[in-house]
Structures are given as structure tokens and as C-alpha cells.
C-alpha positions as a printed NumPy array, in Angstrom:
array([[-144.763,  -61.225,  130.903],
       [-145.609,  -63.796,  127.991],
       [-144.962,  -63.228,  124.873],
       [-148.282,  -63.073,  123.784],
       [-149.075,  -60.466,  126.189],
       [-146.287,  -58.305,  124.797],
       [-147.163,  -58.775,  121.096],
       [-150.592,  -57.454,  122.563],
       [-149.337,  -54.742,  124.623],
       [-147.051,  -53.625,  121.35 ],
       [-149.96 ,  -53.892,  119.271],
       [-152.009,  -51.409,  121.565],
       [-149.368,  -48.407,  121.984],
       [-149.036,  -48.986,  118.048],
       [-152.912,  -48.367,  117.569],
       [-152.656,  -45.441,  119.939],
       [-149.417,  -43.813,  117.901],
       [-151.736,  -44.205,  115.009],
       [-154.612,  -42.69 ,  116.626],
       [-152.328,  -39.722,  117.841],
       [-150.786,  -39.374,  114.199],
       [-154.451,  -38.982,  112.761],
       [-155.517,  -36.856,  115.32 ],
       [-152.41 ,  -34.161,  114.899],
       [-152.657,  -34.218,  111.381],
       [-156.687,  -33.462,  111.725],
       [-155.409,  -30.984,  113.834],
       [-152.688,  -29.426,  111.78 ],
       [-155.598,  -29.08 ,  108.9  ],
       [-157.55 ,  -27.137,  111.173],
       [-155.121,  -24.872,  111.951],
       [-154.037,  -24.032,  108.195],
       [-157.886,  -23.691,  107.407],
       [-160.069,  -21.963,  108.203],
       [-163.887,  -22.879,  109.052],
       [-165.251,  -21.44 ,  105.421],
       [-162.507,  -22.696,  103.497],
       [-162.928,  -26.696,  105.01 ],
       [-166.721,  -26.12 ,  104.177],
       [-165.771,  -24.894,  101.114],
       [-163.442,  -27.154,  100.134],
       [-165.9  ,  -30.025,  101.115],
       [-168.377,  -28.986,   99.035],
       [-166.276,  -28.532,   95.85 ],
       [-164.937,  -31.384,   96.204],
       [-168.377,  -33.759,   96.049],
       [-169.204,  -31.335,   93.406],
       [-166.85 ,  -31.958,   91.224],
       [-165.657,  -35.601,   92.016],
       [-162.499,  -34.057,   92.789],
       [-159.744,  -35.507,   95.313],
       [-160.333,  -33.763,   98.565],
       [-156.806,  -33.495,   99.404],
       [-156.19 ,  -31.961,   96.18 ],
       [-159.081,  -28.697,   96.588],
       [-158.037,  -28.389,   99.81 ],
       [-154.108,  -27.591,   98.727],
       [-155.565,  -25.733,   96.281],
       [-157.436,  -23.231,   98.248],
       [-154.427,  -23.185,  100.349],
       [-152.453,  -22.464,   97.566],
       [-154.486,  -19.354,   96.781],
       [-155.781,  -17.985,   99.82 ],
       [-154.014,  -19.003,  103.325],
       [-152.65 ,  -17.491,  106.5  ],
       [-153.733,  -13.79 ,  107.604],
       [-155.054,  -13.459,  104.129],
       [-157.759,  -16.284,  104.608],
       [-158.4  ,  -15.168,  108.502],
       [-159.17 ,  -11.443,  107.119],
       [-161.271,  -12.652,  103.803],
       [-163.363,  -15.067,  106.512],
       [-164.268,  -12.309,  108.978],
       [-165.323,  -10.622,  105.686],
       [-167.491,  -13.291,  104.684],
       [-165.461,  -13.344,  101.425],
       [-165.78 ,  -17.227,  100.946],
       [-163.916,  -17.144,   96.982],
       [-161.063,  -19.258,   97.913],
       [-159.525,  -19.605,   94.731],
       [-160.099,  -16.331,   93.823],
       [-162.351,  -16.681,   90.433],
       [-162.784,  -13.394,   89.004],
       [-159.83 ,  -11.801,   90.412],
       [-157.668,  -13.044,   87.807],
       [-154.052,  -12.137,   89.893],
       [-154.807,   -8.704,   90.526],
       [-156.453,   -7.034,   93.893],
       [-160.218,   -6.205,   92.434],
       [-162.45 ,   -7.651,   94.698],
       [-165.201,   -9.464,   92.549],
       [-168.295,   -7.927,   94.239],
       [-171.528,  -10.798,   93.978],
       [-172.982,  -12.186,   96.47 ],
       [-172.867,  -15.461,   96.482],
       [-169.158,  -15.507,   97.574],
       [-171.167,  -14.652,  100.947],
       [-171.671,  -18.442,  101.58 ],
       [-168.612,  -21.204,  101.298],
       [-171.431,  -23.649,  100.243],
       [-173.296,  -21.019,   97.08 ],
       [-169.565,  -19.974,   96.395],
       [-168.332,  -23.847,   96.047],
       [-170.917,  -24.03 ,   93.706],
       [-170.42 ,  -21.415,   92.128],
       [-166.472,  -22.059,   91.561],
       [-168.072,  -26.139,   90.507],
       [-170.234,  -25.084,   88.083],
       [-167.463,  -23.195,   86.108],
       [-165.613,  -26.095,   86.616],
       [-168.595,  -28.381,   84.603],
       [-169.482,  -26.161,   82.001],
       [-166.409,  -24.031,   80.792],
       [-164.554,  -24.843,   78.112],
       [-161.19 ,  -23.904,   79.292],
       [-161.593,  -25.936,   82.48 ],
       [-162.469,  -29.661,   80.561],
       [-159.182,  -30.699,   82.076],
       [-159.93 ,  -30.049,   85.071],
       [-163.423,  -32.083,   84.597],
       [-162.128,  -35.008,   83.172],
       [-159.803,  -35.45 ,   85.878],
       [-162.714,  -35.939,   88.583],
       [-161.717,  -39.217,   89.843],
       [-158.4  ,  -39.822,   88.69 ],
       [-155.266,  -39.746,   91.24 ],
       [-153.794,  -36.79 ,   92.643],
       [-151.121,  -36.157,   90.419],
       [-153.351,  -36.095,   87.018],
       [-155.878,  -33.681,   88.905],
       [-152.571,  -31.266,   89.995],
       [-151.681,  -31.38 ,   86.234],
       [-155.346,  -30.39 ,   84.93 ],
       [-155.005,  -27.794,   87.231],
       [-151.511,  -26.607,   86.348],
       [-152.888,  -27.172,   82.752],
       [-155.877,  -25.32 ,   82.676],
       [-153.785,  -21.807,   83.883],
       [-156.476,  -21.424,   86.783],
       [-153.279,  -19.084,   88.296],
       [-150.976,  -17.593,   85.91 ],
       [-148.207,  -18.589,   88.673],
       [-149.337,  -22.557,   87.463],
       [-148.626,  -23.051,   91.252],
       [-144.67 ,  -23.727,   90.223],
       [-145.977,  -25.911,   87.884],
       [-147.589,  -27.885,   90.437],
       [-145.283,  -28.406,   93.029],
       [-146.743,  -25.986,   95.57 ],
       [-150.2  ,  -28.311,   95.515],
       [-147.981,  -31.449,   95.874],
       [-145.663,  -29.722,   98.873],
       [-149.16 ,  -28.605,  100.909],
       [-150.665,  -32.137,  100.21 ],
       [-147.803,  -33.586,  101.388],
       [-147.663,  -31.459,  104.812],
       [-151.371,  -31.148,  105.83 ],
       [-153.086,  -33.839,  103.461],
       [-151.294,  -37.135,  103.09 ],
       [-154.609,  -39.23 ,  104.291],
       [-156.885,  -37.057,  101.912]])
């Protein structure tokens, strides 16, 4: 074999490894998400100009697991739990029927409350100033460890975004 041929044939299995990396950490996203929260998630995200990776470890950070499985076949579609403020009382309106009406819903608090201008002026910024607006703007009383629970799920299931 040439050498050229070998710098070609290492050059292929290294696209392919690539290829397989994407395509288990697609995977692994699906499997920590569920359906309404990656539509939700999507949608807040070009809402709000906010980092995709970062809503998406944020929803995780408030609703995941058995938790999100049982709030989906519910067609409960608040993933980060606005209204609810850290206690069990199920906010009751409708329009946490739909991820899409409920992202917008969750994105137009974002825009026009006071308490969330952090948040806001983040849009666009890199991940770690958009974890801090969130920390900031005590979204969660918890302040998700101060912001290393969003940075440890980004990390695991959203490194590519």
C-alpha cells in the first residue's frame, strides 16, 4: 500500500469516528429528552436568541428523567416550571398544553420582565455569561449550584450545541 493510499484510508475511518461520535451524542440527547422538551427547547431558544445548548441543560436541569416522561404523557409541556416557584402546585393554563405556545409563553417573560433583563441581554453571548444570567436572575432558588449543574449537563449531552 502507498503512502498516499494510507493517509487516505486514515483519513476515511477518521471521518467515520467523527460521524459515529455525532451520531451517539444526537443519540444520547434523545434519550435524556424527551419529544416536547427538544421542541420546546427549540423554540425558546430562536425566541430568545439564546444558546441552544444552554435551554436545553436548562430544561434538563428542571424537569428530566421519569419526571419529564410522566409531565409529557400529561401534556404538561412547562419545562422550567414557571409558576411553580419550587413547590408541587401545578400551574393550571392551558397553554402549557403545547411545547411550542408554552416556549412562548416561558420567552415572552423572558423579553418583557424586569427581573429577567439578565437573562435578555445575554441572548447571544457565550455559554458561560448566559449560565450566569440565569444563575443571576434566581429563575430556581437552588441557582442550579450556582451554575454548575447547567455546565455538567452541557458538558455530557451538549458539547456541539
Amino acid at each position: 500500500m502507498t503512502l498516499q493510499k494510507l493517509k487516505l484510508n486514515l483519513i476515511s475511518v477518521a471521518i467515520l469516528v467523527a460521524l459515529f461520535s455525532a451520531a451517539q451524542a444526537q443519540s444520547a440527547q434523545a434519550a435524556v429528552m424527551t419529544p416536547g422538551q427538544h421542541i420546546f427547547a427549540h423554540q425558546l431558544a430562536a425566541k430568545t436568541h439564546l444558546d441552544g445548548a444552554v435551554v436545553k441543560a436548562w430544561v434538563l436541569a428542571e424537569t428530566s428523567g421519569s419526571a419529564a416522561r410522566h409531565r409529557e404523557a400529561l401534556h404538561n409541556h412547562n419545562w422550567l416550571n414557571w409558576g411553580y416557584f419550587d413547590s408541587s402546585k401545578t400551574p393550571t393554563n392551558a397553554v402549557w398544553r403545547s411545547p411550542k405556545n408554552s416556549a412562548n409563553a416561558i420567552a415572552k417573560t423572558i423579553m418583557y420582565r424586569s427581573q429577567f433583563r439578565g437573562i435578555r441581554n445575554s441572548a447571544g453571548k457565550n455559554r458561560e455569561t448566559q449560565i450566569r444570567a440565569i444563575v443571576k436572575s434566581r429563575w430556581a432558588a437552588s441557582g442550579y449550584d450556582n451554575g454548575k449543574i447547567l455546565r455538567a449537563l452541557i458538558k455530557r449531552y451538549f458539547k456541539k450545541g
